[in-house]
C-alpha positions as CSV (number, residue, x, y, z in Angstrom):
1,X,-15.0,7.0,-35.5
2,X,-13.6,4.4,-32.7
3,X,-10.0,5.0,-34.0
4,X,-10.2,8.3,-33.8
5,X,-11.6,8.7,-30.4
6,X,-9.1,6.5,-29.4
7,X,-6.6,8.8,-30.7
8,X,-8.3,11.9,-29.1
9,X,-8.2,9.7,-25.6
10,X,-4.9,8.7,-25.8
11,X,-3.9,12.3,-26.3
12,X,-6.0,13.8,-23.2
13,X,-4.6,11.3,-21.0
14,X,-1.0,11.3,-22.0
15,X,-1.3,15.4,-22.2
16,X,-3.4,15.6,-18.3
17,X,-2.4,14.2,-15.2
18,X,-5.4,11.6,-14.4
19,X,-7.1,11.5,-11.2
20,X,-9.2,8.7,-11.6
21,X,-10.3,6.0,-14.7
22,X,-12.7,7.2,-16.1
23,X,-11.1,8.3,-19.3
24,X,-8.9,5.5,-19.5
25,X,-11.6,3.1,-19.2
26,X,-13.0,5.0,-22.2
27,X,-10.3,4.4,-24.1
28,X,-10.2,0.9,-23.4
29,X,-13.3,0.2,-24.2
30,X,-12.9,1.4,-27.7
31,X,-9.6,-1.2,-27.9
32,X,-9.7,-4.6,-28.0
33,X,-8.3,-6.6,-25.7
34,X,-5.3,-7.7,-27.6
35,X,-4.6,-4.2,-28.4
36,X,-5.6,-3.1,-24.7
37,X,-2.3,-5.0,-23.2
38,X,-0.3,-3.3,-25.3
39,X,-1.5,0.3,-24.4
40,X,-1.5,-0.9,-21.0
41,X,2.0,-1.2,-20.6
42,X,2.3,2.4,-22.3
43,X,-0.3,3.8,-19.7
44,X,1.9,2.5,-17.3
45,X,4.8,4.7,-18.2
46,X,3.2,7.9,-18.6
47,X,4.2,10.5,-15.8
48,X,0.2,11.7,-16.4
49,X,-0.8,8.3,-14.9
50,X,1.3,7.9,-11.9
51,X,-1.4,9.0,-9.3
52,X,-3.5,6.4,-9.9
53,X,-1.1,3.5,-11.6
54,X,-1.8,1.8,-8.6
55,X,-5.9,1.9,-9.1
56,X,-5.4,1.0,-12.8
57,X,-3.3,-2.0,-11.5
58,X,-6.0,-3.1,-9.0
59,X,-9.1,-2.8,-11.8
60,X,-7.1,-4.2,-14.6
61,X,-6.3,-7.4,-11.7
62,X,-2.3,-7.0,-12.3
63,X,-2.0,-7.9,-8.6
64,X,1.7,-8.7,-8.8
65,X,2.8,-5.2,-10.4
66,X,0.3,-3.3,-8.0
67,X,2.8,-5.1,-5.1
68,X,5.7,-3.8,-6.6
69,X,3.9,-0.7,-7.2
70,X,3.1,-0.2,-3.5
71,X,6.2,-1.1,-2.7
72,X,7.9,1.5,-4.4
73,X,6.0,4.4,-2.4
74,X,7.6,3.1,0.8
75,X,4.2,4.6,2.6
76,X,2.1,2.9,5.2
77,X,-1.1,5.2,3.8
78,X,-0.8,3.3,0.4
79,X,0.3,0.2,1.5
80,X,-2.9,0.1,3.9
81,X,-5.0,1.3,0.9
82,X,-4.3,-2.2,-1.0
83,X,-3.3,-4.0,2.4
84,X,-6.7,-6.6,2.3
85,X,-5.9,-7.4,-1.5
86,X,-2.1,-7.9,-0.9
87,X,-2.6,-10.0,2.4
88,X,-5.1,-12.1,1.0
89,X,-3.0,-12.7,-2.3
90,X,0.8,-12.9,-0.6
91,X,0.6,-13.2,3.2
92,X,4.3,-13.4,3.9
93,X,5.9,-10.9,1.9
94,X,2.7,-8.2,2.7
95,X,3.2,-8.6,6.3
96,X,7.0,-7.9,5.4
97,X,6.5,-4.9,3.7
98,X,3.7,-4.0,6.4
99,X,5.9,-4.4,9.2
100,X,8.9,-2.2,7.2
101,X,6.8,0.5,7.0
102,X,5.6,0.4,10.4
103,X,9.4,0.4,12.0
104,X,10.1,3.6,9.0
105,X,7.3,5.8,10.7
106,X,7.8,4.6,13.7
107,X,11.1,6.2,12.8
108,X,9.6,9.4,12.6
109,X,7.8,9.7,14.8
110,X,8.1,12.2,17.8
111,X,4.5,12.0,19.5
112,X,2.3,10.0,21.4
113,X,-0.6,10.7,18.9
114,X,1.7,9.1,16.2
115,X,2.9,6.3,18.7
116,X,-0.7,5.1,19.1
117,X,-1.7,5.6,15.8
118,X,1.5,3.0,14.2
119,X,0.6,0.6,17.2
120,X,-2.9,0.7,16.1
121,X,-1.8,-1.3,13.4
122,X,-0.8,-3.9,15.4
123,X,-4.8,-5.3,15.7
124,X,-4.3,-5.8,11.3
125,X,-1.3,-7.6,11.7
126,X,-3.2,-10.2,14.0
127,X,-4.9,-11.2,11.1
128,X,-1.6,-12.1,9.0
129,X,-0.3,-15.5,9.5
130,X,2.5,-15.5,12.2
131,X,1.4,-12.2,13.0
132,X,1.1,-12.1,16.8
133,X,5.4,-13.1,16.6
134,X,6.1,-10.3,14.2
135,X,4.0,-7.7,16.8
136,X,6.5,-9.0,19.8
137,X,9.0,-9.2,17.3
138,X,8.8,-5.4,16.5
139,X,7.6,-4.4,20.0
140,X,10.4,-5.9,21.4
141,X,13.2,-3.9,18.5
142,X,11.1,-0.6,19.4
143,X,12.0,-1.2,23.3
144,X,15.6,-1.6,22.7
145,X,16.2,1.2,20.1
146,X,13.8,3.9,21.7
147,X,13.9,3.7,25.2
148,X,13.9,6.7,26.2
149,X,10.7,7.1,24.2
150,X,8.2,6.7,27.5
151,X,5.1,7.5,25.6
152,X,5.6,5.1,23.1
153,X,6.9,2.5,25.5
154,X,3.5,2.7,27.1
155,X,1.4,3.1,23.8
156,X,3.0,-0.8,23.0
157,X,1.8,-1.8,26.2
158,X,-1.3,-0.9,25.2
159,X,-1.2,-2.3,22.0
160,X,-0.3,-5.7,23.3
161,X,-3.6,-5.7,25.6
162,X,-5.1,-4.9,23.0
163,X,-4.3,-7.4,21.0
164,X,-4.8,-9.7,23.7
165,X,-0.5,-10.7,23.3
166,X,1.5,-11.3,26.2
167,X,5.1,-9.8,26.7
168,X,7.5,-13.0,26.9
C-alpha cells in the first residue's frame, strides 16, 4: 500500500502546482531516507514545485542551495524572507546579496514611500558584520548617482540617525 501511495503522491504533486508541503512531506514519509534524496533532487526540478523550492530547501536544511535559490529571484521580499537563516549561516556573501538588492530597488524606485521603505533596511544591515561601512558605503553611491532625488537624499539622512551612523 506505501508504494502505491507513493506513486499516487508523486503523481498529484508533479501534476499540481504546490503551495505549501504538506503533500510532499507525505510522500516523504512513505520513502526512506535513502530513497528520499533521490526524489529530492527530482522535486527540485519540477515546474509544480517552484513556489515553494525555497521552503522545501529550508525544512529539508539544504541551506547552501536555498542561497543559491534566493539568489536566483534577484528580490529583496524573498531574500528578507530567509535573510536571519542566510546571515546567520554566511554573513559576508548575505550582506552582499542584501545590499545588491537594496541598490536594484533602489533603482526603481520613484517615491519617497519607497525611499524610506529600502532605507529602512539599513537598521538589518547593522546587525551584519561590517555592516555600518556597507550602509555609508551605499549611502554614499545613492548621493552621487541620484542627486537630484531630494526625497530620498533626506530619507538616508534619516536612515543614518537612525542607525545612530555618522556621515564621514
Amino acid at each position: 500500500q506505501t508504494e502505491k501511495l507513493a506513486s499516487a503522491l508523486m503523481n498529484y504533486i508533479s501534476s499540481f502546482s504546490q503551495r505549501e508541503l504538506e503533500y510532499i512531506q507525505k510522500y516523504k514519509a512513505c520513502l526512506s531516507p535513502d530513497k528520499w534524496e533521490d526524489e529530492l533532487k527530482k522535486l527540485l526540478l519540477l515546474p509544480t514545485v517552484k513556489q515553494i523550492k525555497c521552503q522545501l530547501l529550508l525544512a529539508e536544511e539544504k541551506y547552501r542551495e536555498l542561497f543559491d535559490e534566493v539568489k536566483l529571484h534577484e528580490s529583496l521580499a524573498v531574500f528578507c524572507r530567509y535573510e536571519s537563516i542566510l546571515r546567520d549561516r554566511y554573513p559576508a556573501e548575505a550582506l552582499f546579496c542584501y545590499t545588491e538588492q537594496l541598490s536594484k530597488s533602489m533603482e526603481a524606485a520613484s517615491s519617497r514611500y519607497h525611499y524610506r521603505e529600502i532605507i529602512g533596511h539599513f537598521k538589518r544591515l547593522t546587525y551584519y558584520p561590517n555592516g555600518r561601512e556597507q550602509i555609508l558605503l551605499l549611502s554614499e553611491q545613492w548621493r552621487e548617482k541620484y542627486p537630484r532625488r531630494r526625497a530620498m537624499l533626506e530619507e538616508i539622512a534619516d536612515g543614518l540617525k537612525r542607525c545612530k551612523i555618522k556621515r564621514q
